[in-house]
N, C-alpha and C positions, 0 to 999 in steps of 0.2 A: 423425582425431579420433573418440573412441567418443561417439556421439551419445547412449549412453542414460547414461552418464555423468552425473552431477546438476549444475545451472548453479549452483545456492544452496547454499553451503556457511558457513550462520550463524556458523562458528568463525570459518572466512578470513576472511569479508567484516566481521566485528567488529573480527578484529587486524588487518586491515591499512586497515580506514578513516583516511583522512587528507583531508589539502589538496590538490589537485594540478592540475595544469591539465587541461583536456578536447580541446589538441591537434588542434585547428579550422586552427591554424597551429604552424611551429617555422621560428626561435623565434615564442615568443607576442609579445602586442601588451606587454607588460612591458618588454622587449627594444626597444621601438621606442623613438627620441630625435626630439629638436628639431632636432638640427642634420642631420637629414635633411633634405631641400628639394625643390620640382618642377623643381628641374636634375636632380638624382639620377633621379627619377621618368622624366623625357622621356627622356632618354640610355637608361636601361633600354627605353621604352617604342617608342623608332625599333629599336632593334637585334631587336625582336621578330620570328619569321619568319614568311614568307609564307602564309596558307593555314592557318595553327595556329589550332585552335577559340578561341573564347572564349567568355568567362559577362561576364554583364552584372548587377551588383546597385545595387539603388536602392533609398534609404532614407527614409522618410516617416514624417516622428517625431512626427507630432500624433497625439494621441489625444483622443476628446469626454469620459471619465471615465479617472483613472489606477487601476492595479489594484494594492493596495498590495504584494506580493509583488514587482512587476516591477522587474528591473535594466538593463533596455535603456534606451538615447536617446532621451529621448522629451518631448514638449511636449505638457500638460496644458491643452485648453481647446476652449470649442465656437463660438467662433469662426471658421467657415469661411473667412472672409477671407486667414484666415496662409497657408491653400491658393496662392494667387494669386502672389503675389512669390515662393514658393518653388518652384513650377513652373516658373515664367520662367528662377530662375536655373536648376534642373534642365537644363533644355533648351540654355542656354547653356553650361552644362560637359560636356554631349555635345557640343557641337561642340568644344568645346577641348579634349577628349580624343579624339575622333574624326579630328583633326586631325594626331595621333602615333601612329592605325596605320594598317596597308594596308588599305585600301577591302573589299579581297576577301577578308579574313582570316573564314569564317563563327561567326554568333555561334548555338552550340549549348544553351545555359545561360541562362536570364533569371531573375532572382527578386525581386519586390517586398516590402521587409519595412519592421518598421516597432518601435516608432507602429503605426497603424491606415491602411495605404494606401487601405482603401474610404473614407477622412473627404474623398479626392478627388470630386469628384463627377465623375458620370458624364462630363458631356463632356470634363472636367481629364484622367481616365483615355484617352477616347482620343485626346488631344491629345495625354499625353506619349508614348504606345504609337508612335501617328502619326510625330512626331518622332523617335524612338529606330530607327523603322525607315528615315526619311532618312537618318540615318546612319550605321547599321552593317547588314550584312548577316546579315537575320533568317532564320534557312533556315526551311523547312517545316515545318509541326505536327509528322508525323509523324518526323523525324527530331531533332526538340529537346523540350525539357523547359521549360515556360517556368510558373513556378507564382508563387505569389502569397500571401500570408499574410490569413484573411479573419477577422475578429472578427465573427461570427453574430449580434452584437447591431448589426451596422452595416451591412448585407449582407441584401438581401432577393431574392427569387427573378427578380426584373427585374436587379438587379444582378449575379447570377452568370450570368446570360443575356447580360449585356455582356461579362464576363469572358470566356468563351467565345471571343464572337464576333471581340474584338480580338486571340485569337491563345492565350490562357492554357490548357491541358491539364493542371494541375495545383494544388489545393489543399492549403491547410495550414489548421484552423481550431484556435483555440485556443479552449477549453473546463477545463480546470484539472480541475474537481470541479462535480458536478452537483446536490449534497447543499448544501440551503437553508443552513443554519447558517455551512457554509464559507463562501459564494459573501458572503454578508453581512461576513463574517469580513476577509475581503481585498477589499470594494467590488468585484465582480465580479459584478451579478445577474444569472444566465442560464440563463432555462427551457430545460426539455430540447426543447421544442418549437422552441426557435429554431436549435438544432442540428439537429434533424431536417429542420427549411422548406431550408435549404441545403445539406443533404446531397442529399436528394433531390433536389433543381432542379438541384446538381452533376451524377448520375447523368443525369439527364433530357439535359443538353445537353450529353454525350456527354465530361465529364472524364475523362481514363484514368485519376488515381488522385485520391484523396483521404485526407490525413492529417487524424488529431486530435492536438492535446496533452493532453495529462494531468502535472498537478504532485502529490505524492505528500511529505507533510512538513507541510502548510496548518495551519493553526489549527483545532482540533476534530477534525482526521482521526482514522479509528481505524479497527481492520482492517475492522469491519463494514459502516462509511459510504463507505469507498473502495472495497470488493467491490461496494457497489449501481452506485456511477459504471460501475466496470467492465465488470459485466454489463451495463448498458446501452448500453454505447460497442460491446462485442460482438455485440450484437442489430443495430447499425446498420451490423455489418461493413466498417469504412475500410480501404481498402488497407495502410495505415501507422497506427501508432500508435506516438507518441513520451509514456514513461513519468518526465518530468525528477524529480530531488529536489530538491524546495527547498531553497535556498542563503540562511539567512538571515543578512545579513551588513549589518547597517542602519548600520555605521561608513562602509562604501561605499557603501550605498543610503537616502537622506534617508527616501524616503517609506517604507521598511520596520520605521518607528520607529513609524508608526501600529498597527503587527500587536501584538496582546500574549502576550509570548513565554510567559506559561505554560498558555497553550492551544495553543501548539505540543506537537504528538506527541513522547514520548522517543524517543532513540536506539533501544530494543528496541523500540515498536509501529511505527518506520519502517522498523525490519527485518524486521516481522513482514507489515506491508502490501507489501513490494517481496516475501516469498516467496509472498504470494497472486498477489501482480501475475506473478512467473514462472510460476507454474504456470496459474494461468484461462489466462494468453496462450498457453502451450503447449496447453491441454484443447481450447483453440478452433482451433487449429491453426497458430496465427499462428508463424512464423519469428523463432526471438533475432537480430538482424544486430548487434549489438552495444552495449554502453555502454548505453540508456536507448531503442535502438529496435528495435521489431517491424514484420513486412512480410507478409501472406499470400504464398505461396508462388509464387505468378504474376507476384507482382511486380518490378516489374525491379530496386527492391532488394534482393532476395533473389535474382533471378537471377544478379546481380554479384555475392553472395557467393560463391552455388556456384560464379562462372568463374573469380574471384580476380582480379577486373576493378573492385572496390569500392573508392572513392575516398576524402577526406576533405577537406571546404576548411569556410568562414567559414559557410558554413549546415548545415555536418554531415555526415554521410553524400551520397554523391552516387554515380549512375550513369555518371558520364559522365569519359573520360579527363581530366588532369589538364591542366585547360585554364589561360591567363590571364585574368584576373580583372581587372574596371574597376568601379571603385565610385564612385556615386553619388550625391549628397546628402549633410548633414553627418552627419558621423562615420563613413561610409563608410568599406573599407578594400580595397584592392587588392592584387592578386600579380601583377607585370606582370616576368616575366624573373628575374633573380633580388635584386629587392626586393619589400616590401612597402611599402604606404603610408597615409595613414590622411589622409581629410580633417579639418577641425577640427571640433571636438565639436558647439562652439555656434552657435546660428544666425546671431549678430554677425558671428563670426569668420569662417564660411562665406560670409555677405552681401558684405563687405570684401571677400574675397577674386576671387568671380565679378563682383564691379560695377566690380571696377579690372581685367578682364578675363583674370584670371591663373588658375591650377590652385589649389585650397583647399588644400592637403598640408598639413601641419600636422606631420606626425612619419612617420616610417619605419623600416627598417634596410635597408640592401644583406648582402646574406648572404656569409659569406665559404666559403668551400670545406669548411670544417669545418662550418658549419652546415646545406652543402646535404648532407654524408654524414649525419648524425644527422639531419635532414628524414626523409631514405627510410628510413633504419632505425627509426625513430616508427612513418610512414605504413607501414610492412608490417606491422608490429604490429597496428594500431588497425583496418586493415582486413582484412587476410588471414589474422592471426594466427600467421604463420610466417615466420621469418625463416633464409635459408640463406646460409650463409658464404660461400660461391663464388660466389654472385649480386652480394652487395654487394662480394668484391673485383673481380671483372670490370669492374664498373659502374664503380666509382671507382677503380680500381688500387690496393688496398690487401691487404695482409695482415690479414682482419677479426681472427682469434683475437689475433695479434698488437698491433693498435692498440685493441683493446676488451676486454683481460684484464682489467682493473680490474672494467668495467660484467659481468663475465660473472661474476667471483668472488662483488659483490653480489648475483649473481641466482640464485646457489646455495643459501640458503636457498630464496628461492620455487619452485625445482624440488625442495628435499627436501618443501614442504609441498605440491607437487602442483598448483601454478597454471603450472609450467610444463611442458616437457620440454625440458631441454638436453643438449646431447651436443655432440661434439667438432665436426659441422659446421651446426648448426641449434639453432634456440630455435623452440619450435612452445609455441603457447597453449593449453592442455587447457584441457576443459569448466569447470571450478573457476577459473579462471585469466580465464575471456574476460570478467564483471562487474568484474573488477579489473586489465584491460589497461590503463589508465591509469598503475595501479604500478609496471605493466611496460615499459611505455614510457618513464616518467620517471626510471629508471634510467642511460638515452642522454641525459638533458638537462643539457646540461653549466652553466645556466645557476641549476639550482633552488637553488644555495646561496650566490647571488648575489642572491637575491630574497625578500621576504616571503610562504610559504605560504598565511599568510592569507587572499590576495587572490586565490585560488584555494578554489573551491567543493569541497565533499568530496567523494568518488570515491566512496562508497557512500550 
């Protein structure tokens, strides 16, 4: 790949803006039904082998203010109480899921997301930590990843001191925009000062990385107001910085009706702020790893891309081999074999399910043979960006040219306008091409014209 090659190419990324999914999973959660069940689930979940890593995610969907941009699962309220009964049942579906794998199987991956997981209080926090390590095998700091998702407005420097100590080496803090007008804009109010208090007490007790998010599309942005975020997020050099676009899509999200759309940014100033955001993040030296994230060059997200070692699962980007996946709390989603699973959204349904002693699944798919080939042909894309013919027939005994002429015919335009290179035994992602691998990937998905677009955020 010619690295000085340019990543922003205004023409491309104009025409080929569209819907598309972001490829966290294949197939996506669209794909999942009812008539999945936790038979399906268990069956998958005994047959798992011995000694094969896992990731552990848990989901905690309170939050004490809602932020009105956001589209995650989330419960709105400052009620600490709702803490307590959802804990309990937490703790009780680890042991019901811990129950269908091997003891020894080490868990490599942990990540608490949310909602707002610090709305646990502290002793909540190491009870359920406590807990989770009775029952799955937590291996060592240094050889896992275990982070945690922190709202700086809920998080004070005694609380990432806890974080710490119960096991945690890595941060995510969301921060969106740091420009008063926004943060008012979307109920978000958050001094820069309160990002600094936990970055630093991060640093202090000894975090190996810490991310920021940054949302880029908000109400009022404009190249000048999101260049100040930036340089500022720069000055406090995170390991990672994740750049998302806002996806305003308020027919699926209730509370993004409160935003008023005509102080959203047009199409051309959110293309003009995403080419500041490529270039400052390169001027500062930060690494593109793909889609919407950057890494300094030390980091082991960046170090995965140089080995071609970079992964993709339900929180993004990841370092670490493609492990099985146990989720949760409600609306959790799991990769245990070759299903996925998803517990139930809402808290009712969730409750019901853990108090009559049973797994919450709510919806699924078992993958059939043809979606675990299009899976790897996705995930080399989205992470490697190159994809060789002779790999994926070896792997699955296939003639690739052969069973994917179609998917190759459609992707000859995008190597005449230069987002790809294809040739007779390879598709490799040139520079112009890796902001709009999404495109390129959803060419292999054989389910996109079976589905509504819409309910897919835009690729630029």
């Amino acid at each position: 790949m010619n690295a000085a090659a340019p990543l922003f190419r205004p023409d491309l990324l104009a025409r080929y803006d569209a819907h598309g999914p972001r490829y966290t999973s294949y197939p996506t959660a669209i794909q999942f039904t009812d008539s999945f069940d936790a038979a399906h689930y268990r069956d998958a979940a005994r047959r798992g082998p011995a000694n094969a890593p896992l990731s552990l995610y848990f989901h905690i969907p309170f939050c004490d203010t809602v932020c009105f941009y956001c589209g995650c699962n989330k419960v709105a309220t400052k009620n600490r109480a709702h803490a307590r009964p959802y804990l309990d049942r937490m703790k009780r579906e680890l042991a019901l899921q811990a129950a269908l794998i091997d003891p020894s199987r080490p868990v490599t991956q942990l990540h608490w997301g949310g909602g707002t997981p610090t709305f646990l209080s502290h002793g909540e926090m190491a009870e359920l930590m406590s807990e989770t390590a009775s029952h799955f095998n937590l291996v060592p700091d240094e050889h896992a990843e275990y982070s945690i998702e922190v709202d700086p407005r809920e998080a004070s420097a005694d609380t990432i001191a806890l974080l710490r100590s119960l096991g945690f080496n890595r941060l995510s803090l969301g921060v969106q925009d740091f420009d008063e007008r926004v943060q008012r804009a979307v109920n978000r109010i958050q001094p820069r000062a309160m990002t600094e208090t936990v970055l630093d007490a991060a640093r202090r007790h000894g975090f190996r990385s810490v991310s920021v998010d940054l949302i880029y599309g908000l109400p009022h942005q404009s190249v000048e107001s999101f260049a100040r975020t930036l340089d500022a997020i720069i000055a406090l050099r995170p390991d990672r910085v994740s750049v998302f676009g806002y996806a305003h899509m308020p027919s699926l999200f209730k509370m993004q009706r409160q935003i008023d759309e005509s102080a959203l940014p047009s199409p051309a100033v959110r293309l003009a702020i995403l080419e500041r955001v490529i270039a400052r993040m390169g001027e500062a030296g930060y690494v593109y790893i793909g889609m919407d994230h950057f890494a300094l060059p030390d980091d082991p997200l960046a170090r995965a891309l140089d080995a071609g070692t970079l992964q993709r699962n339900f929180q993004g980007y990841s370092t670490h081999a493609d492990c099985d996946l146990i989720g949760i709390g409600a609306s959790s989603i799991g990769k245990v074999g070759d299903v996925y699973a998803q517990n139930a959204r809402d808290l009712e349904g969730y409750a019901a399910a853990i108090d009559a002693g049973r797994l919450a699944i709510a919806r699924g798919v078992r993958l059939a043979a043809d979606d675990i080939l299009r899976r790897d042909v996705i995930m080399r894309l989205m992470c490697g960006g190159e994809l060789r013919f002779d790999d994926i027939g070896i792997t699955h005994g296939i003639d690739f040219s052969a069973a994917f002429a179609d998917e190759c015919a459609r992707l000859a335009p995008m190597a005449d306008d230069g987002l790809i290179d294809l040739t007779h035994d390879a598709i490799r992602v040139l520079p112009a091409g890796r902001m709009l691998v999404r495109n390129v990937a959803s060419v292999f998905d054989r389910y996109l014209g079976q589905s509504s677009l819409q309910r897919f955020s835009r690729t630029v």
